[in-house]
BADRENTI-345172 format. One record per residue (C-alpha): z, x negated, y; residue in three letters. Coordinates in pm, 1 decimal. Each point is the difference from the previous one (the first is absolute). Layout:
N
@up=Z&east=X&north=Y&aa=ALA
...
***
This chain:
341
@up=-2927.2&east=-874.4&north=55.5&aa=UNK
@up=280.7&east=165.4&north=215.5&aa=UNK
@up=52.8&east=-248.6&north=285.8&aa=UNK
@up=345.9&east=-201.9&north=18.3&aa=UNK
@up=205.8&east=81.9&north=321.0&aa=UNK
@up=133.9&east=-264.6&north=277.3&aa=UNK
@up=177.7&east=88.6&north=278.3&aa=UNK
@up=-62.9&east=-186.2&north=324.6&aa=UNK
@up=-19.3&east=-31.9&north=361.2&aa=UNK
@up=-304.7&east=-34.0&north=87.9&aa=UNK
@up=-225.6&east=340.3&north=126.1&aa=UNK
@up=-357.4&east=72.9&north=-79.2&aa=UNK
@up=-244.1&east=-88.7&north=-318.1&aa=UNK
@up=-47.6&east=-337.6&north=-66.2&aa=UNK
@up=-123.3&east=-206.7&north=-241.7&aa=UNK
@up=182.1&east=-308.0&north=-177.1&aa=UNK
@up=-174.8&east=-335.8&north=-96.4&aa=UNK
@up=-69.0&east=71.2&north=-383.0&aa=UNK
@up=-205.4&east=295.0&north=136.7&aa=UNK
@up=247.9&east=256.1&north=-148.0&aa=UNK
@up=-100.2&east=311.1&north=165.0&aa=UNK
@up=324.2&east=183.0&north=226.1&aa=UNK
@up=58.0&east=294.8&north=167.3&aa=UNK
@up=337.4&east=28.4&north=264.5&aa=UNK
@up=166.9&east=349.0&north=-26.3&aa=UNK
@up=198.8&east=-37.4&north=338.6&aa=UNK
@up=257.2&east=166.7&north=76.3&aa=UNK
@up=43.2&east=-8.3&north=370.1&aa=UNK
@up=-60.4&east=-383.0&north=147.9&aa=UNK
@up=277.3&east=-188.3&north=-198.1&aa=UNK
@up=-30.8&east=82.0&north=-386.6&aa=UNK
@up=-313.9&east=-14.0&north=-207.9&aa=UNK
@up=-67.9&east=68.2&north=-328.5&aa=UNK
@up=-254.6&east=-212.4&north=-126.5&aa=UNK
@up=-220.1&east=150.1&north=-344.2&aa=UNK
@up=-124.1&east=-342.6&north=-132.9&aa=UNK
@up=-203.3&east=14.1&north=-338.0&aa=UNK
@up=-85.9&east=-411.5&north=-88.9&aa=UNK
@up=-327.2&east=-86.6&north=-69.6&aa=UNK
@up=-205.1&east=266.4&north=52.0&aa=UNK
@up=-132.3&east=288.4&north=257.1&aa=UNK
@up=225.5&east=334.6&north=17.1&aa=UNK
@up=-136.8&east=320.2&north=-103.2&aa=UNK
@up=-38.2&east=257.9&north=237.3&aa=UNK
@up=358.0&east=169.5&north=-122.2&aa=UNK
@up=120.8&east=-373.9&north=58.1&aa=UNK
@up=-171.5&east=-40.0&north=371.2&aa=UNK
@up=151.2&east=-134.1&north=275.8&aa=UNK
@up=262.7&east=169.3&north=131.8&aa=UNK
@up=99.6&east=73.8&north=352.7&aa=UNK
@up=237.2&east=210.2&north=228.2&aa=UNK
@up=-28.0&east=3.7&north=378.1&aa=UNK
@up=261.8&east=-104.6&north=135.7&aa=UNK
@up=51.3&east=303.2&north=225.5&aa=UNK
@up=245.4&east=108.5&north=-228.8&aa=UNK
@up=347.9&east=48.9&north=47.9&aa=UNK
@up=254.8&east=-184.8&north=-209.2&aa=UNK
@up=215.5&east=349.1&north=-110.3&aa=UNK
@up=-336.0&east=166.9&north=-59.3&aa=UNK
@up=-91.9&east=-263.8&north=-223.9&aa=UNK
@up=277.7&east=-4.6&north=-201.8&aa=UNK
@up=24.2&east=331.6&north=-27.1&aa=UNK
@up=-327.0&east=8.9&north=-133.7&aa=UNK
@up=58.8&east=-241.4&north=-261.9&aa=UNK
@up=304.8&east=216.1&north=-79.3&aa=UNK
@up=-215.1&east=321.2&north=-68.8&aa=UNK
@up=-251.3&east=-242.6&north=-230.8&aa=UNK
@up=266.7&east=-120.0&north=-188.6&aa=UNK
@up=139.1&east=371.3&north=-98.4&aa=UNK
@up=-341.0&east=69.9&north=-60.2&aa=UNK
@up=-32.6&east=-296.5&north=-224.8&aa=UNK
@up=356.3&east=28.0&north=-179.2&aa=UNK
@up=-44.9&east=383.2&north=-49.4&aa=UNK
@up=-411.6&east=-3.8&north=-103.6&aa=UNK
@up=39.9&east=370.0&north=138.3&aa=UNK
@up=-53.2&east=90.5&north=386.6&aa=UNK
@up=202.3&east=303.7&north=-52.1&aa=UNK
@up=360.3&east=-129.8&north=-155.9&aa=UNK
@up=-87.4&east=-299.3&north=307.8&aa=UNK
@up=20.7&east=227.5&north=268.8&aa=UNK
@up=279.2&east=145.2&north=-141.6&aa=UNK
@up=183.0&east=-309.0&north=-39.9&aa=UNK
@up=-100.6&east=-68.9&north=343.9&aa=UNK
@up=94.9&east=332.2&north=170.6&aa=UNK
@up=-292.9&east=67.9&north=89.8&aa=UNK
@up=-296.5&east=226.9&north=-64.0&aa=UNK
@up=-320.6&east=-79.3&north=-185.5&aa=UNK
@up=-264.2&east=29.9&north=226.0&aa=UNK
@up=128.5&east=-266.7&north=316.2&aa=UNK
@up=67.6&east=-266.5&north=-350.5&aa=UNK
@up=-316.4&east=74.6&north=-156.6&aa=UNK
@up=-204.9&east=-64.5&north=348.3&aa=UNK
@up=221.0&east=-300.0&north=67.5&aa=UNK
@up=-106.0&east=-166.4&north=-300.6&aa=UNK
@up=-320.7&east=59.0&north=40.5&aa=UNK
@up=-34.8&east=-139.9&north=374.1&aa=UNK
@up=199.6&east=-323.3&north=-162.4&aa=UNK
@up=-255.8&east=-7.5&north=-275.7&aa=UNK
@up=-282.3&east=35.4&north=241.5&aa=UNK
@up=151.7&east=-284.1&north=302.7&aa=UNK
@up=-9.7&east=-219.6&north=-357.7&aa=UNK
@up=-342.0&east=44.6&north=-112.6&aa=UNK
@up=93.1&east=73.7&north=-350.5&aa=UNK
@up=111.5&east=242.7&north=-217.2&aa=UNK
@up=428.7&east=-16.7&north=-101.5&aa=UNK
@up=-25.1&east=262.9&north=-234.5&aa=UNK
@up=-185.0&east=175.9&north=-275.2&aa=UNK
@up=-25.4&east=409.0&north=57.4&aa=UNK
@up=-59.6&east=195.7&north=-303.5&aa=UNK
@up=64.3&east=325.7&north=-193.0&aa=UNK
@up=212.6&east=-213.5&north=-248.0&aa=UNK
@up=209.0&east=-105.7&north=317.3&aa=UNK
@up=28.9&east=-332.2&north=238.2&aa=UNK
@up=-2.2&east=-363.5&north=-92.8&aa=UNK
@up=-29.0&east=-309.0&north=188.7&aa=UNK
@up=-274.3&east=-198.7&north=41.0&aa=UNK
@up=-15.2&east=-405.0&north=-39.7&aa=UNK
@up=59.9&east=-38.3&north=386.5&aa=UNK
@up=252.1&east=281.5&north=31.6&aa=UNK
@up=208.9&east=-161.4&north=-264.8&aa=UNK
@up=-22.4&east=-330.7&north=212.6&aa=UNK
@up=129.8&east=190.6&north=312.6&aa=UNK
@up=232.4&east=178.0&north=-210.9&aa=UNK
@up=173.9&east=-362.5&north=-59.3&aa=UNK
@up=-17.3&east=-145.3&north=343.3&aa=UNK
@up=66.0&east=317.0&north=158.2&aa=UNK
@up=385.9&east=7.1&north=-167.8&aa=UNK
@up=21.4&east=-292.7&north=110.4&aa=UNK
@up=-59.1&east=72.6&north=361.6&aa=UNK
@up=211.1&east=253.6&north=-41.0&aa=UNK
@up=307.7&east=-216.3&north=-162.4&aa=UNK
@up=-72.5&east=-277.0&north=250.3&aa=UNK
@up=86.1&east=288.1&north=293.9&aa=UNK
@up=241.7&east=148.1&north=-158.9&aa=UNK
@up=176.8&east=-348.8&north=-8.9&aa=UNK
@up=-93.8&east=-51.3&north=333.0&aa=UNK
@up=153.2&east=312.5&north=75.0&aa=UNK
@up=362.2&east=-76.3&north=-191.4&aa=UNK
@up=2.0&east=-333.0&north=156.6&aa=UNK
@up=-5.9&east=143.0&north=308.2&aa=UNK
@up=236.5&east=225.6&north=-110.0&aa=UNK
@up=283.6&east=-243.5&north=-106.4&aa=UNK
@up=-95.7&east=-232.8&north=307.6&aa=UNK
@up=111.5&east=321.4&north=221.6&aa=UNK
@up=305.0&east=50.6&north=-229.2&aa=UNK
@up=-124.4&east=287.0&north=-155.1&aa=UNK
@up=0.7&east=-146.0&north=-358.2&aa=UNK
@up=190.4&east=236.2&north=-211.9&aa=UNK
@up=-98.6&east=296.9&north=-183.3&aa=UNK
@up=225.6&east=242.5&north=-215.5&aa=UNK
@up=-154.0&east=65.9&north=-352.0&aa=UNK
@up=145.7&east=310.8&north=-156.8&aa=UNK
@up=-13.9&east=-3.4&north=-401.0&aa=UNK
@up=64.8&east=269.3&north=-245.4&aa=UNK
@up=323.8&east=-2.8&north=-232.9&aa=UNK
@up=-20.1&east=-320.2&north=-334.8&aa=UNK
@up=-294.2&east=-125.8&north=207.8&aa=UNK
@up=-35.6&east=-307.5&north=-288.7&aa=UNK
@up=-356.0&east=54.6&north=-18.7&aa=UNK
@up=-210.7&east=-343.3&north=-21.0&aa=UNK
@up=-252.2&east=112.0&north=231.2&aa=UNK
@up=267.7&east=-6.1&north=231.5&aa=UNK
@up=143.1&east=-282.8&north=-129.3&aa=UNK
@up=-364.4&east=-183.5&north=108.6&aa=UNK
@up=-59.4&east=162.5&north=284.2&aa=UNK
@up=373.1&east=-152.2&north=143.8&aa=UNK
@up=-113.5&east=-345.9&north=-34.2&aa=UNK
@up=-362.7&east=57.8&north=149.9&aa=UNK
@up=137.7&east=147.1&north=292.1&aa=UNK
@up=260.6&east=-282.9&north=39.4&aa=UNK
@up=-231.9&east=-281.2&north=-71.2&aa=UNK
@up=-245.2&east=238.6&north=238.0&aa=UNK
@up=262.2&east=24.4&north=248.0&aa=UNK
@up=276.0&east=-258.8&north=10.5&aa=UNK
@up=177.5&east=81.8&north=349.6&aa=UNK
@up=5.3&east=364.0&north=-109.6&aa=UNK
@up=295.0&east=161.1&north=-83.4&aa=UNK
@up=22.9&east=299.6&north=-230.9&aa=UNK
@up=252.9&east=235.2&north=2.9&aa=UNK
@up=10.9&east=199.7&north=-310.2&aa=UNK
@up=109.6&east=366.0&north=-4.5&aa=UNK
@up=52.3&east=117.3&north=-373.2&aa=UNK
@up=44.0&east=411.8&north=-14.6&aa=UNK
@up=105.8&east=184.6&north=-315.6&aa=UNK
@up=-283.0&east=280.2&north=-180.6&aa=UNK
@up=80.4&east=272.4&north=267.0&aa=UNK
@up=-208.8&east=-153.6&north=278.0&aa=UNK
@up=-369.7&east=-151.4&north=-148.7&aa=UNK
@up=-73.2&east=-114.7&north=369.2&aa=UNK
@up=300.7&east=-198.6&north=9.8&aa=UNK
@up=112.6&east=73.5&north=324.0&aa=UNK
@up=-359.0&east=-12.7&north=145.4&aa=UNK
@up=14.6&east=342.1&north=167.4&aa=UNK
@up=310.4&east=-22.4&north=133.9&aa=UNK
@up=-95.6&east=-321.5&north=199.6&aa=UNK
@up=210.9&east=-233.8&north=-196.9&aa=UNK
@up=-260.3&east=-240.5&north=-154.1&aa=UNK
@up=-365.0&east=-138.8&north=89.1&aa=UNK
@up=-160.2&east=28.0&north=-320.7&aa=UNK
@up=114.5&east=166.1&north=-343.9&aa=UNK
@up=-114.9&east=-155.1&north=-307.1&aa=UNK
@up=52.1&east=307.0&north=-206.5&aa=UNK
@up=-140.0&east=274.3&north=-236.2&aa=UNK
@up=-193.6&east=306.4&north=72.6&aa=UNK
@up=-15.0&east=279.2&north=53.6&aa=UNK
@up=164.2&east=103.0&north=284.5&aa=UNK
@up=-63.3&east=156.8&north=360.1&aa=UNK
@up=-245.9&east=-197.2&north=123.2&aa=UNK
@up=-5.0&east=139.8&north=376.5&aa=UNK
@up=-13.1&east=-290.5&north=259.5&aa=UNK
@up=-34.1&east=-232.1&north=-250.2&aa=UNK
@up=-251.1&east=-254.1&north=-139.1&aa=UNK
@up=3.8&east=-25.7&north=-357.7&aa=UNK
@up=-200.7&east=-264.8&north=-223.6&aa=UNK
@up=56.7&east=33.3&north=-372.9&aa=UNK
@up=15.0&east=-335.9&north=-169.7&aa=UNK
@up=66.0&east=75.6&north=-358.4&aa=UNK
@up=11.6&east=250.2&north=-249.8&aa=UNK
@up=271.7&east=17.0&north=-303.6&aa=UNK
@up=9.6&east=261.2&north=-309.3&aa=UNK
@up=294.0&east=202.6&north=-16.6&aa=UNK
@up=210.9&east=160.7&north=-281.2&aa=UNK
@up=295.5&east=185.6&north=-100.7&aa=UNK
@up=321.8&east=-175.7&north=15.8&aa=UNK
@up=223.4&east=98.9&north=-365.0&aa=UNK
@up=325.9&east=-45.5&north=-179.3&aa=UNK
@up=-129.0&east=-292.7&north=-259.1&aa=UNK
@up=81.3&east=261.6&north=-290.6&aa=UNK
@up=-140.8&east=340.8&north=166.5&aa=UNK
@up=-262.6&east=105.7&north=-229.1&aa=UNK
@up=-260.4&east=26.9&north=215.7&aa=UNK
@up=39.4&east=-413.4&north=68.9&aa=UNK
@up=-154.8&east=-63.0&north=-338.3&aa=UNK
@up=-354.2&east=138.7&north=159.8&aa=UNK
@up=-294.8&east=-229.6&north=114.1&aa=UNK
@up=-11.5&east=229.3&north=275.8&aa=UNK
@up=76.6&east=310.9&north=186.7&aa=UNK
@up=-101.8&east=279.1&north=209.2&aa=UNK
@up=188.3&east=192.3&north=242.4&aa=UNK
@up=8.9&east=274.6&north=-186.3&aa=UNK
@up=159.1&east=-163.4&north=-291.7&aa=UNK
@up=311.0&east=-50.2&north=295.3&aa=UNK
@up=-17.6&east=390.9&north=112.2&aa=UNK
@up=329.2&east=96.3&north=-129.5&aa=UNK
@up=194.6&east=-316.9&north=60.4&aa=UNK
@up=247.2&east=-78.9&north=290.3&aa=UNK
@up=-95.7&east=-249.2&north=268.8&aa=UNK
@up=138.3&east=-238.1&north=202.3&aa=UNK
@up=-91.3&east=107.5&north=381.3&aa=UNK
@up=10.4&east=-143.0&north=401.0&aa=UNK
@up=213.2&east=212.6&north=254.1&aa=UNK
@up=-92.8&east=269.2&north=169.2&aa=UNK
@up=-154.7&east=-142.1&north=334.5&aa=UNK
@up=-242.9&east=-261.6&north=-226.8&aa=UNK
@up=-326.0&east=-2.2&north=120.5&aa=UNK
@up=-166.4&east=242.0&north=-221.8&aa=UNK
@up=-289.4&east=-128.6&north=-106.7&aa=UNK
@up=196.4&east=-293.3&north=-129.5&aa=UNK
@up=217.1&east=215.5&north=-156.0&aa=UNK
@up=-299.6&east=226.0&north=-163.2&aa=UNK
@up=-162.4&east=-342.7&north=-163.8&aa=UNK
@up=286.6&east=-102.1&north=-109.7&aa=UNK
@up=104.6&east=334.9&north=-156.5&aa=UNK
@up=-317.8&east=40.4&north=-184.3&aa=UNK
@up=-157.8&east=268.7&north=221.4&aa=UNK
@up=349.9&east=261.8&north=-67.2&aa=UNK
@up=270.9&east=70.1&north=162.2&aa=UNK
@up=316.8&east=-119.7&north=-240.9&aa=UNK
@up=334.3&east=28.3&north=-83.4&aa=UNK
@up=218.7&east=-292.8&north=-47.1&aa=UNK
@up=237.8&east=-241.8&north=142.7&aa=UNK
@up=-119.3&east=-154.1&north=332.5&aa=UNK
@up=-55.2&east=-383.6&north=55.4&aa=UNK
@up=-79.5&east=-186.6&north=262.1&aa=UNK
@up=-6.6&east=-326.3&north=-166.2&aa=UNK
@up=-153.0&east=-202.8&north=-294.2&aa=UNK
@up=293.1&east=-74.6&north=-197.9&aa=UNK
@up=122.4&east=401.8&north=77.2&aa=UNK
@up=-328.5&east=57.6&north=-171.4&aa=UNK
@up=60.9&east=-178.1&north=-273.3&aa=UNK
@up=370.6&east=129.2&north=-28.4&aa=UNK
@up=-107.7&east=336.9&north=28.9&aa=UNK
@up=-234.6&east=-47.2&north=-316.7&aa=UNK
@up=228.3&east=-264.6&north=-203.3&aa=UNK
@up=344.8&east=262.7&north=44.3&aa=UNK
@up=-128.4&east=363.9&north=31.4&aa=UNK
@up=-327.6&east=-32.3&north=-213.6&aa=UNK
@up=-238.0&east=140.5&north=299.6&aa=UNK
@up=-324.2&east=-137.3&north=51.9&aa=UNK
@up=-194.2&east=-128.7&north=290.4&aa=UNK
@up=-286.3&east=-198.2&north=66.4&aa=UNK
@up=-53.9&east=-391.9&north=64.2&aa=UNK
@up=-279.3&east=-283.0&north=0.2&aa=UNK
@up=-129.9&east=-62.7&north=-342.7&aa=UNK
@up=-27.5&east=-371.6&north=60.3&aa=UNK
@up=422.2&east=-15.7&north=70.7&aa=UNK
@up=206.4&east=-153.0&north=-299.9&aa=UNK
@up=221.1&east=280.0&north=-99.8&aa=UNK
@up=354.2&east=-53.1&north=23.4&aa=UNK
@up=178.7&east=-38.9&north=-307.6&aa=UNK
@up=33.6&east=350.3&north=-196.9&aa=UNK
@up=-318.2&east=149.6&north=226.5&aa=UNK
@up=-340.4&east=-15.7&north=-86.7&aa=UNK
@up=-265.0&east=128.3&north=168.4&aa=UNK
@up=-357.8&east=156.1&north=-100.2&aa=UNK
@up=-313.3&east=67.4&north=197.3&aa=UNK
@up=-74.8&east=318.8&north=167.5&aa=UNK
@up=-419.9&east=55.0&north=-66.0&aa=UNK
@up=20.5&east=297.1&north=230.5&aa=UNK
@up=165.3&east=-168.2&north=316.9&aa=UNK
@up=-221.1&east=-189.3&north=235.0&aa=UNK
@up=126.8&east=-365.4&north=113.6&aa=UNK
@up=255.9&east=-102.7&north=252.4&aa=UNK
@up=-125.3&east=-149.0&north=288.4&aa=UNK
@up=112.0&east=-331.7&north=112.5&aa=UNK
@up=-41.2&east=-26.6&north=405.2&aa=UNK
@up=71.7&east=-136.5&north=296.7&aa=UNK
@up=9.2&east=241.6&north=316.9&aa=UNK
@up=76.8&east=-48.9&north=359.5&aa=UNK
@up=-10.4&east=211.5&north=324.6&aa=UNK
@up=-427.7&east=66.2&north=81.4&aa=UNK
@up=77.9&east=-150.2&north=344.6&aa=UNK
@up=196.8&east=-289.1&north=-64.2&aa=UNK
@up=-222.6&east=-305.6&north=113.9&aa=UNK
@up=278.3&east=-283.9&north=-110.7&aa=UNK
@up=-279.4&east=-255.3&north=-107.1&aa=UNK
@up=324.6&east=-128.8&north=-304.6&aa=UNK
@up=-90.6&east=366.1&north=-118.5&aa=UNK
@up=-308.7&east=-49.0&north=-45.0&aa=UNK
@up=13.6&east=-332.6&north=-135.9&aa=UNK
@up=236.5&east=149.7&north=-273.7&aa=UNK
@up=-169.7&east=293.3&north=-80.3&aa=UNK
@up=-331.6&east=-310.4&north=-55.8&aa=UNK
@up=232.7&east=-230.6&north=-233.8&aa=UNK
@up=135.8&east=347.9&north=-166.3&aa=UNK
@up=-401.7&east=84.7&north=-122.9&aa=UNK
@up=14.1&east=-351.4&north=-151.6&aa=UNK
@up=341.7&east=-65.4&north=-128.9&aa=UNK
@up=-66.7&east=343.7&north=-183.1&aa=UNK
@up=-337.1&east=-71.2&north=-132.5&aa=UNK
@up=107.2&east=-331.5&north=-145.4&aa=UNK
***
C-alpha cells in the first residue's frame, strides 16, 4: 500500500489514535510531511521519516528541486543538464537525501531509473513545496510592487497550450500583470536576448547561450504547398522530394540555426519572409515551398503534407539562466502543465 500524504505542522513521528503508523519528513521546524498508511504497520521503504532540522530552508528546497528533475526526467544525466549542473555533485546529493530519509527514492538499474512507492509520494508533496514558495515568493513580489513580468511570444501564437496556460497563470496570479511582446519569424527568442522580455514562450532551436530552455511540447512538421502542386497529392514527403524547389527564407541576420531547421538542413533560394501570412503569400502567389506545423489548418488553396525525414519542432519556454523572478518560475511550472493537458 503506498501511504497517503498530509501536510502539517507538527515535527517529529507520531502516532494517531486508530494506531495508523506515521512518519514526519520535516523540512526545517515549520513544515512536515507526514507518510500515514491507515490501519496497518509501514514497511521498512514506508518507515518513519525524519530530517534534522539543522537544515537550511534554501538548501532544502533546493534539494527537493534536484529530486524532482530526477523524478520528472527518470535519467540523472538529462537532470543535471536541465539543472546546469554536473552529474556527480546531483548524483551524491540524492543519495545523502535518500540516506537522511531512511529509504530508498529511486530504483537504479541497467534498464534505467524509476521511482519507488515513497519517492513517488515525495515527488507529489515535494511540487508542492515548491509551488507553495514559489507563491510565497510572487506574493512577495507584487506586495513590493514588483508584480509584472513581460512574456515574449512567437508570431500567430494561437496555440491552445497557450491559450491554457493564460488562464492558469491569471487564476495563479491575479495582481499580475502581463505584458505581451509578439515578434515576427526573424527572432525565435522574441526579444529575449536583447533584454526586451522575461520569458519567451517560443520554438526551438535557437542560440541557447545565457539562456534556460525547457521544452514543453513537440509538433510534426511538413511542407507547406500550392493546393494543386503535384507533390500535395502525397501522404508524405522527404526533403529530397523538395531539392529542386524554391523556398521561402528569413533575412540575413536570422539566427541560424533557426534558419537551418526551418530550411530543411540547406541553404535556399527564395523570397524572404519574416512573417506567417508572408509565408503563406510567398507559397499561395509564387508557388515556392516552405515548411510549417502539420497540425495547422491550411489556408484555403494550401495544403500541407508531413515531412518523415524532419525531426519535430520544439515548443519552449526560455528565460535568462540567472533570472531568479519567482513569476518566472511559477510560469515556466503552469507552462509543464498547461502543455501536458
Amino acid at each position: 500500500m503506498v501511504p497517503r500524504t498530509i501536510v502539517s505542522p507538527s515535527p517529529g513521528p507520531t502516532t494517531d489514535t486508530a494506531g495508523s503508523a506515521i512518519g514526519s519528513l520535516v523540512f526545517g521546524s515549520s513544515v512536515t510531511l507526514r507518510f500515514q498508511c491507515q490501519g496497518r504497520r509501514l514497511s521498512k521503504t514506508h518507515a518513519a521519516l525524519s530530517i534534522p532540522y539543522g537544515y537550511r530552508s534554501t538548501m532544502e528546497l533546493r534539494t527537493l528541486r534536484y529530486f524532482v528533475a530526477v523524478a520528472e526526467e527518470l535519467h540523472f544525466g538529462r537532470a543535471a543538464v536541465r539543472l546546469h549542473m554536473s552529474q556527480p555533485p546531483l548524483s551524491r546529493a540524492i543519495k545523502q537525501l535518500e540516506t537522511e530519509l531512511g529509504a530508498a527514492l529511486f530504483r537504479r538499474s541497467s534498464a534505467g531509473v524509476a521511482l519507488t512507492p515513497v519517492g513517488a509520494v515525495l515527488l507529489d508533496e515535494a511540487r508542492a513545496l515548491l509551488d507553495q514558495a514559489d507563491r510565497v515568493r510572487a506574493r512577495v513580489a507584487a506586495a513590493a510592487g514588483a508584480a509584472t513580468i513581460t512574456v515574449g511570444l512567437l508570431a500567430d501564437s494561437s496555440d491552445p497550450g497557450a491559450t491554457r496556460l493564460a488562464g492558469a497563470y491569471n487564476r495563479r496570479h491575479p495582481g499580475v500583470e502581463v505584458h505581451i511582446r509578439e515578434t515576427d519569424l526573424t527572432d525565435p527568442t522574441c526579444g529575449l536576448h536583447a533584454g526586451l522580455v522575461d520569458i519567451a514562450l517560443t520554438r526551438g532551436p535557437f542560440d541557447e547561450t545565457g539562456l534556460t530552455v525547457h521544452e514543453l511540447r513537440t509538433d510534426p512538421v511538413g511542407a507547406l504547398l500550392r493546393a494543386d502542386d503535384p507533390l500535395a497529392r502525397r501522404d508524405s514527403l522527404k526533403l529530397a522530394d523538395l531539392a529542386d524547389r524554391r523556398w521561402f527564407r528569413f533575412p540575413e541576420g536570422t539566427d541560424p540555426l533557426w534558419q537551418a531547421y526551418w530550411n530543411g538542413g540547406e541553404p535556399r533560394q527564395g523570397p524572404v519572409v519574416r512573417g506567417v501570412q508572408e509565408c503563406l503569400q510567398a507559397v499561395l502567389w509564387n508557388g515556392t515551398v516552405g515548411m510549417t506545423l502539420v497540425d495547422h489548418e491550411a489556408a484555403a488553396g494550401l495544403a500541407v503534407v508531413p515531412l518523415i525525414d524532419m525531426p519535430p519542432s520544439r515548443v519552449v519556454a526560455a528565460w535568462n539562466e540567472d533570472d531568479t523572478n519567482p513569476l518566472i518560475r511559477s510560469f515556466v511550472q503552469i507552462a509543464i502543465a498547461a502543455y501536458r493537458d
